[in-house]
N, C-alpha and C positions, 0 to 999 in steps of 0.2 A: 439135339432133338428136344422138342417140349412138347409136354402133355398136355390138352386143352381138351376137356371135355365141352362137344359143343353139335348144335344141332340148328337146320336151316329149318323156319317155316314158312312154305308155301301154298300156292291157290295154281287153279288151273288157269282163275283169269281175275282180274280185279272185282272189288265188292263179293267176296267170297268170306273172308271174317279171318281173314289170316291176321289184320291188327288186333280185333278182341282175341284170339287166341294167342298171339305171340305174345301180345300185355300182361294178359290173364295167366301164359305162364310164368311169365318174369319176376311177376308178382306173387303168386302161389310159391313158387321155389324158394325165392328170397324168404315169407312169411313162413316158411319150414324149415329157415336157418341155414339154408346156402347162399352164398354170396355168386350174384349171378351180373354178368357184365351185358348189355344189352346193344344192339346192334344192330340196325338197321341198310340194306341193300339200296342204291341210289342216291338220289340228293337231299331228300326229303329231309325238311328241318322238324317238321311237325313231330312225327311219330317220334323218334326219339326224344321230345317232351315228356311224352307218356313212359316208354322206356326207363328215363332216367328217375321219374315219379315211382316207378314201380322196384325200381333194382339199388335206389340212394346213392346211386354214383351218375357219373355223368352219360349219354347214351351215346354212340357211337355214328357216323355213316361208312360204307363198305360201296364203295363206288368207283370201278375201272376206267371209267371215261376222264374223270375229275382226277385222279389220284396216280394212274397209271396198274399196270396189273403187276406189278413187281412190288407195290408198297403193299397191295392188300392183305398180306399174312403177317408183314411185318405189321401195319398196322391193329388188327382183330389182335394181335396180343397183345400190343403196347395197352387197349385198352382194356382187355381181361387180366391185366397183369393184378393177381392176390382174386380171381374169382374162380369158383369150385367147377363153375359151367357157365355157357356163351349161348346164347342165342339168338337167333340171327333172323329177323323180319324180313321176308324177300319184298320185290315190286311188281306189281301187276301181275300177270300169268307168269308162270315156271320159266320159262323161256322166251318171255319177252323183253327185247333191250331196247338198245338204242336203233331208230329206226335205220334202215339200209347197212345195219353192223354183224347182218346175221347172228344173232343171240347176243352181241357184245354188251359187256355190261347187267345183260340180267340176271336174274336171281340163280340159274341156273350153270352160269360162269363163274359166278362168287363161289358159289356150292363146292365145281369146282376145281376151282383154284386155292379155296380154305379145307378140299377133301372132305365135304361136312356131310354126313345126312340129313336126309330133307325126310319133315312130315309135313305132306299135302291136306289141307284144309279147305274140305268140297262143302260148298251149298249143294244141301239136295234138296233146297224147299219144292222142285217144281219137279221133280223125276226120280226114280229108284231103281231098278236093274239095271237102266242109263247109265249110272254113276259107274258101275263097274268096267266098263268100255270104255270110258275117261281118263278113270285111274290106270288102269292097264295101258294103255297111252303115254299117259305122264310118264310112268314107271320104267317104260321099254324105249321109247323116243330114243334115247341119248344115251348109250349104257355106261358114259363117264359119270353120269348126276346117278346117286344113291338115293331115290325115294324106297325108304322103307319103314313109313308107317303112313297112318291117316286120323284125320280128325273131322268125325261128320257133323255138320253143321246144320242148322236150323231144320233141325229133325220135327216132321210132327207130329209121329207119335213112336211109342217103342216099337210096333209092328210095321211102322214105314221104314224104321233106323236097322230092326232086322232083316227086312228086306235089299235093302243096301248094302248090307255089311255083308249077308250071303253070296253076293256078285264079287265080293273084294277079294283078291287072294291075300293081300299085305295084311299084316296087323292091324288091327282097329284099337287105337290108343283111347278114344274117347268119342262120346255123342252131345252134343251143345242141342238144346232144343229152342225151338222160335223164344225169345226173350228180348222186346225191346227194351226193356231197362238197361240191359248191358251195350246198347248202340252209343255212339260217341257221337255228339251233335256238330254238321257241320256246316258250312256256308261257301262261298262263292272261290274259292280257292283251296279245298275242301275240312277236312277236320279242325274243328276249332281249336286253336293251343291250348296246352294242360295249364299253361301261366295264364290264362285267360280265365280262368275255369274254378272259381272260388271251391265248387262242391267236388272237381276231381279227385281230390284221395278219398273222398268219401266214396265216391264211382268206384274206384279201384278197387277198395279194399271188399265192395260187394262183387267184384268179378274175380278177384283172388279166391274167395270163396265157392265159386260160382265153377271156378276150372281146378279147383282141386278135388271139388266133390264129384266133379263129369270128364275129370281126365286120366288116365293115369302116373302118376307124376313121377314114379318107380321107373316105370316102364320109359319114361322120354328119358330119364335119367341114365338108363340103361344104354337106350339109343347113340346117348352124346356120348359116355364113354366108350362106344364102341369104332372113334371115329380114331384115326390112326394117328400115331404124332407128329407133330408141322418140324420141317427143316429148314428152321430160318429164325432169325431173331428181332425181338421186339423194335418198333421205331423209335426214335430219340429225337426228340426237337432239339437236344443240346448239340449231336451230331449236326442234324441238318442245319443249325446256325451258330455252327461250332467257332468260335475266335470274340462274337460281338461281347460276353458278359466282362468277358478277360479283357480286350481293349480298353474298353470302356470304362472298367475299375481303375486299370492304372491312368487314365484322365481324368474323371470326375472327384471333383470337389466338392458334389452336392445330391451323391447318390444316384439312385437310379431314375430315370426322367417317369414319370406316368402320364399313360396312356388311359384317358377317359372312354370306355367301352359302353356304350348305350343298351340299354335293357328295358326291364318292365315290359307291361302289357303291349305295348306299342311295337315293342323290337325284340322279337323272340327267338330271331332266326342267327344264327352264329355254330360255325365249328367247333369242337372243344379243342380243339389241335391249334387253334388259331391264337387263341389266348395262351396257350400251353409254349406255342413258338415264340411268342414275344415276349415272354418270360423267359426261356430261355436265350434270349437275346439282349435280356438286360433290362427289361423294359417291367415298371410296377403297373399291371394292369388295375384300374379302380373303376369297377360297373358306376350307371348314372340312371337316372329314369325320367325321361324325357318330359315325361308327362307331370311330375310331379316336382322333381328336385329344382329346388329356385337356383341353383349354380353348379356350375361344372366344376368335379373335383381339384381341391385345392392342388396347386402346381402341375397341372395338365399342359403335357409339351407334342400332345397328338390325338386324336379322333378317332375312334372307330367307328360306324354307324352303319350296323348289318341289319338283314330284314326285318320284315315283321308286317304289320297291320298299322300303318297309320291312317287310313283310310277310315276303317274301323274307328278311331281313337281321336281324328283331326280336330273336334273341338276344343278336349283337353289337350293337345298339344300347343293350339292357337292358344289359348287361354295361360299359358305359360308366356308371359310376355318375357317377362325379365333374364329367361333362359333361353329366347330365340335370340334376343339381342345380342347375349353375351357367346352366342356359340358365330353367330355374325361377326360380331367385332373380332374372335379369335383367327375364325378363318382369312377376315383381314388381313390381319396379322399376317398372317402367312403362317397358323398352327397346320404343321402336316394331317391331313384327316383323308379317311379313305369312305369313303362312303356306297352300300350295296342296295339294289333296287328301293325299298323303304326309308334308306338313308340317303338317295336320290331325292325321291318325293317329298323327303321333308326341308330338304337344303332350298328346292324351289321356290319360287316366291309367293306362289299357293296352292292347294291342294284342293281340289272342285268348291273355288270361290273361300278356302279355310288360309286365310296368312298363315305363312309355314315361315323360316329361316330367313329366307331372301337372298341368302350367299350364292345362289345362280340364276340365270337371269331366262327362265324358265319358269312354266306351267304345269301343272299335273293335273290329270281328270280321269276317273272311272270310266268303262268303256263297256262295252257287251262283249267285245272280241277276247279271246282269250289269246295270249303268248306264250307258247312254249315248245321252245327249242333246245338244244342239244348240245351248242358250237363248240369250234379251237377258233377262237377269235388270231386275230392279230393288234399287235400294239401298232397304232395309227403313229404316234409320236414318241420323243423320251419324255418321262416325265415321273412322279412321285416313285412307283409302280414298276411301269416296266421301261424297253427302250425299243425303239421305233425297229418293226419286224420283228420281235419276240411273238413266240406262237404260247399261247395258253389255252386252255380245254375250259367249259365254265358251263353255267344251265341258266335256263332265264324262265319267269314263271310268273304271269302278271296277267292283272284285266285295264292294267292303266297307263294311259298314254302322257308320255312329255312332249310340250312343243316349247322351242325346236330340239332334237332328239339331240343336237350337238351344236358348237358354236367352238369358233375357234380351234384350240386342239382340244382333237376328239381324243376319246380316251382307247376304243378298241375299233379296227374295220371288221365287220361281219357279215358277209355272203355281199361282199361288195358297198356296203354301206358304214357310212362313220356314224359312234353311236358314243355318246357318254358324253363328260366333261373332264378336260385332266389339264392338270399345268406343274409344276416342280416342287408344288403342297397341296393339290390335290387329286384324287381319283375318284370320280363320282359314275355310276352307270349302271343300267339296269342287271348286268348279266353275272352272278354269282359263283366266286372261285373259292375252291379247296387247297390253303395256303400250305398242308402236307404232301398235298400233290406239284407244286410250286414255289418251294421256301426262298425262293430267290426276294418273291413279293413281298415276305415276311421282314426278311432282310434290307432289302429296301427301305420300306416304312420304318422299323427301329432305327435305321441310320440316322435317316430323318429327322426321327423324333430323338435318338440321341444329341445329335447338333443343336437344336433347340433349345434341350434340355439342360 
């Protein structure tokens, strides 16, 4: 059995301030000298930017579709492992998942399945006894989810926040009143990254302040240990690719191969489990910055290229000649490289009229329509990745279209269509997997890039 003090925050429905407050308290605990692990419900890469900015470790996702529901308790401790308390950002409303999954996947399943209590975090800018019929809702809906507390939000004044809090039976942990200086600027795919964001720890360190003085931080603290102890044990990427460090030493002659991982402002979006796997599989991960660094890390025998915002950033990436060229000529080569939605985009041969990579013989362009689906793809063929009829779970999330979507072997069939680009070095496609929810993939790609190397 292990003790985890730890606590869900949610909303009745999205845009309700459940990320200023789960930030806010990630950040106030940690600045009170608890060492706090942060964790995020869903796909979302964003949020735990913020997370990780607020807590100085890396941020978490807690995602049943992507992951499967038997890894989620093993993973929330692998990543609170040496933290005092866990807190855990839900998605959209309490009980909204995946669509046609009946609650699967939301915030409300993670709750639980991690056995967590949840404080509900209500906008009441627009109603007040209302709120009490809300919460009362939330609270009784499901009697396996434990809401028991709340966090009133965008109060506008203390006799509107006591008039709310009168209708609540639950504890009232804290009152947040209208303040947009603590809103989080976003754009077209929504919150803009904390790596984006020159003045973000300054932001933060004014909202730490901000929900220490308007929360009670005792009192959540109280909540999270009152959450009972988990029966199961931390995950291990060394387990899940247990055999590759040890092969591979007694082979190599010249150490461990590295794996060039693209970052920066450009490529924000990456597992922490992803990088954690392929170290555990032998492999020296070394970041790069697209935008900026004239070469790709010395002795690079593989590619990784996960999301982000190149759209955003396409002139400084254009503008990088001499490191389109040389990531071209590698993939040439035949350097294994896996490439996700933004790392898609940039492989292209342009990006809305911006010379990008050129390694695919493809287009990219901004769109109005937004993408976002949910799937278990299928592997179309064998190739870097997976093998023809392997099923994976994955999220897709985009306003920008590739033409043609695939050529040749495709990389995955989804809902009857071939979508991506893949051959036996590489996997390129818009749809985004959780490689602890599938270490096969992991596996895979180090092989690869072992051989190389």
């Amino acid at each position: 059995m292990v003790t985890l003090p730890r606590v869900v925050v949610a909303a009745p429905a999205t845009g309700q301030g459940k990320t200023t407050v789960a930030t806010g308290l990630m950040a106030a605990l940690t600045r009170a000298g608890h060492v706090v692990s942060g964790h995020k419900v869903g796909p979302d890469y964003i949020d735990p930017g913020y997370h990780a900015l607020a807590c100085g470790r890396p941020g978490r996702n807690l995602d049943p579709h992507l992951v499967g529901e038997e890894r989620i308790v093993p993973l929330l401790l692998h990543g609170a492992v040496g933290a005092d308390v866990a807190v855990v950002e839900g998605v959209m409303g309490l009980f909204d998942g995946k669509v046609g999954g009946q609650g699967f996947a939301s915030t409300a399943h993670v709750a639980t399945l991690t056995r967590s209590p949840v404080v509900l975090v209500v906008d009441i800018s627009r109603s007040s006894r209302s709120i009490g019929a809300v919460v009362h809702g939330m609270a009784t809906w499901d009697p396996a989810v434990r809401v028991a507390g709340v966090v009133l939000n965008q109060a506008g004044s203390p006799r509107h926040a006591r008039e709310v809090a009168d209708s609540i039976d639950l504890p009232i942990l804290g009152t947040v009143g209208r303040d947009p200086d603590l809103a989080v600027p976003s754009r077209h795919l929504g919150l803009v990254p904390a790596a984006e964001r020159d003045e973000a720890r300054h932001a933060l360190d004014a909202l730490a302040d901000r929900i220490a003085e308007l929360v009670d931080l005792e009192a959540v603290l109280a909540l999270a240990r009152s959450a009972p102890d988990l029966d199961s044990e931390a995950w291990d990427p060394i387990t899940e690719v247990g055999g590759f460090e040890a092969r591979f030493a007694r082979t190599s002659t010249t150490g461990t191969p590295v794996v060039a991982m693209a970052g920066g402002r450009a490529f924000t979006f990456r597992y922490a489990e992803t990088e954690e796997l392929l170290r555990a599989a032998g492999c020296t991960v070394v970041g790069f910055d697209p935008m900026v660094d004239p070469r790709l890390p010395d002795g690079t025998a593989g590619v990784y290229l996960g999301g982000g915002f190149p759209e955003v950033h396409a002139r400084e990436l254009t503008d990088n000649v001499v490191l389109r060229r040389e990531l071209a000529a590698a993939l040439a080569d035949g350097v294994p490289t896996v490439a996700e939605c933004a790392g898609l985009l940039y492989l292209c041969e342009a990006l809305d009229s911006s010379p990008m990579v050129g390694a695919i013989a493809a287009e990219a362009a901004m769109t109005e329509r937004l993408t976002l689906r949910y799937p278990t793809m299928t592997a179309a063929t064998d190739n870097l990745l997976t093998r023809a009829g392997e099923t994976v779970t994955a999220h897709e999330f985009h306003r920008t279209q590739v033409t043609p979507s695939s050529n040749g072997r495709a990389a995955w069939t989804v809902d009857g269509h071939d979508v991506g680009f893949a051959s036996d070095t590489l996997h390129a496609s818009y749809l985004h997997t959780h490689w602890a929810g599938h270490p096969q993939l992991a596996q895979r790609f180090a092989d690869a890039v072992h051989a190389r190397g």
